[in-house]
Z-matrix of the N, CA and C atoms (Angstrom, degrees):
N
C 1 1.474
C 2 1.530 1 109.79
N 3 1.286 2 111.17 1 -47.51
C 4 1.793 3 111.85 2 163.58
C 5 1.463 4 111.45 3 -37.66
N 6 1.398 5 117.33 4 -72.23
C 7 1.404 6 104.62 5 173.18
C 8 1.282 7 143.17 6 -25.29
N 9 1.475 8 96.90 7 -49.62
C 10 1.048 9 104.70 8 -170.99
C 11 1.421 10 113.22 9 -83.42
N 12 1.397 11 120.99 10 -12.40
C 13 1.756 12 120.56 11 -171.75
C 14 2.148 13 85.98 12 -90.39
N 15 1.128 14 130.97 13 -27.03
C 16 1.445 15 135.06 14 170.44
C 17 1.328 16 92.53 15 -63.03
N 18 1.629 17 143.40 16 -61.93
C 19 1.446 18 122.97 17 -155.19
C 20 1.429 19 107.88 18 -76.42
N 21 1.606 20 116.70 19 -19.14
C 22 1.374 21 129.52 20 -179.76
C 23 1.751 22 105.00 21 -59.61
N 24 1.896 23 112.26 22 -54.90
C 25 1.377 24 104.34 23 -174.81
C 26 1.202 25 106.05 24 -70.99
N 27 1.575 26 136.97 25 -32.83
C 28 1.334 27 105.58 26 -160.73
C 29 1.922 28 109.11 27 -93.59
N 30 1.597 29 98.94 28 15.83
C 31 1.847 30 95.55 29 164.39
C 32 1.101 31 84.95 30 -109.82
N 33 1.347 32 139.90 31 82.86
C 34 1.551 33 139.15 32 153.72
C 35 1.709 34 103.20 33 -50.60
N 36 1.394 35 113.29 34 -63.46
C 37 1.237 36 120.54 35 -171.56
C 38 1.676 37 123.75 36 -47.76
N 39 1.400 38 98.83 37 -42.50
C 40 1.716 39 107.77 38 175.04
C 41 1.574 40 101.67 39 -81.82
N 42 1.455 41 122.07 40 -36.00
C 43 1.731 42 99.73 41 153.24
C 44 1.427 43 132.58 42 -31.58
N 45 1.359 44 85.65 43 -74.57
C 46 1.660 45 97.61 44 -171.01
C 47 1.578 46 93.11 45 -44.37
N 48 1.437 47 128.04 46 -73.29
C 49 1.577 48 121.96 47 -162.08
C 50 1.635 49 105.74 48 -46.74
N 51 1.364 50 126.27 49 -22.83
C 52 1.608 51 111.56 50 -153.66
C 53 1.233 52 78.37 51 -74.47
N 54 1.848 53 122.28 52 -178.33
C 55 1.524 54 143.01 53 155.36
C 56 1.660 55 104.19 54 -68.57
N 57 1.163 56 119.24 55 114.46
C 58 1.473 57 117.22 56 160.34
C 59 1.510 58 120.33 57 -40.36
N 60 1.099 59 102.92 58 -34.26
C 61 2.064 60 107.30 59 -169.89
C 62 1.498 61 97.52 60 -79.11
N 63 1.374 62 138.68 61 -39.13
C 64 1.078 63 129.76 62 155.97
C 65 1.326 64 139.83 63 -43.45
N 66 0.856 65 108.79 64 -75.74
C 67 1.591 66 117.14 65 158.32
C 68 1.533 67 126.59 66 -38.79
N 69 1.619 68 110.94 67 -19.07
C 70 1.193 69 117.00 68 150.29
C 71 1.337 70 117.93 69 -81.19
N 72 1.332 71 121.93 70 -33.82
C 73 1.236 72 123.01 71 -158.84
C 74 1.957 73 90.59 72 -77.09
N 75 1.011 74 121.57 73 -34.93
C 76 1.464 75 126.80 74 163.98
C 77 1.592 76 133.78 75 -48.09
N 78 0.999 77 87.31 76 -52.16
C 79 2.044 78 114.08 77 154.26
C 80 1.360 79 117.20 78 -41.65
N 81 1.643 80 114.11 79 -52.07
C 82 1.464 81 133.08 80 -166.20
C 83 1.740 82 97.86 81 -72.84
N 84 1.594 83 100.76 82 -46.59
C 85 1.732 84 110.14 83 -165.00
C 86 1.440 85 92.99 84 -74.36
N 87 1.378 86 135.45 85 -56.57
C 88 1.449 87 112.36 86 169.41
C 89 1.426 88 133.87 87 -25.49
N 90 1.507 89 102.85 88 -69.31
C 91 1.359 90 112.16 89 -172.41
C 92 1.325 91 117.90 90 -81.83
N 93 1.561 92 111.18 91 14.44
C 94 1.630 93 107.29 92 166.98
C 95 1.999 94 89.89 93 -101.38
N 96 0.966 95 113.31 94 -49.79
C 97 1.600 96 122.79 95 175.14
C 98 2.271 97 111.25 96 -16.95
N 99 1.902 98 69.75 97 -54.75
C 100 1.977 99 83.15 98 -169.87
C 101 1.517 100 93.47 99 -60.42
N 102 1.399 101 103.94 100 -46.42
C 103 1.886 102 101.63 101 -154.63
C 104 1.794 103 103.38 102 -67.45
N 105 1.234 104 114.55 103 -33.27
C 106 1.622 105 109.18 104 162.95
C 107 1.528 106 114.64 105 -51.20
N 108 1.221 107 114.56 106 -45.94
C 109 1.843 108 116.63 107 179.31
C 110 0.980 109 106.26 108 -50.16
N 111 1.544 110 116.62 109 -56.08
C 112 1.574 111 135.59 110 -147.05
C 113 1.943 112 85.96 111 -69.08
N 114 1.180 113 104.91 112 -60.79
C 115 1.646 114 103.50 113 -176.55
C 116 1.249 115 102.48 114 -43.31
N 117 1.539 116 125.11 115 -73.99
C 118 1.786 117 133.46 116 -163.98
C 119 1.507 118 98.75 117 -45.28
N 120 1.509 119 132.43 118 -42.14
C 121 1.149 120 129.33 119 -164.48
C 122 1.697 121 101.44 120 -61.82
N 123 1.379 122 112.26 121 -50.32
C 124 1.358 123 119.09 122 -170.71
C 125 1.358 124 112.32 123 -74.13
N 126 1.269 125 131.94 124 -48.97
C 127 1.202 126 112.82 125 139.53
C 128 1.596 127 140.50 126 8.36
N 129 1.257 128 86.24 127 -85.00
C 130 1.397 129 110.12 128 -172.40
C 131 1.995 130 108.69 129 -56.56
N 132 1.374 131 113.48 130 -68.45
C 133 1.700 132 119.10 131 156.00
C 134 1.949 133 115.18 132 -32.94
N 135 1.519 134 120.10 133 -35.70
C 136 1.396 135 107.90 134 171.88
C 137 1.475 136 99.06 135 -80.87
């Protein structure tokens, strides 16, 4: 995730152009993505 907030500042420019609400809306689909793993993982150990 570090990386990726580093490849984010140094495309400042393709930031600024993307839609902000997207790129959130991308953010959201990640971190619902992990929290499904995070469940299946635990799962899986009970």
């Amino acid at each position: 995730m570090k990386l990726f907030i580093e490849k984010l500042v140094k495309n400042k420019g393709i930031f600024k152009i993307a839609n902000p609400l997207c790129f959130c809306v991308k953010l959201f689909k990640m971190k619902l993505r992990n929290l499904n793993k995070i469940r299946i993982i635990k799962k899986i150990k009970m």
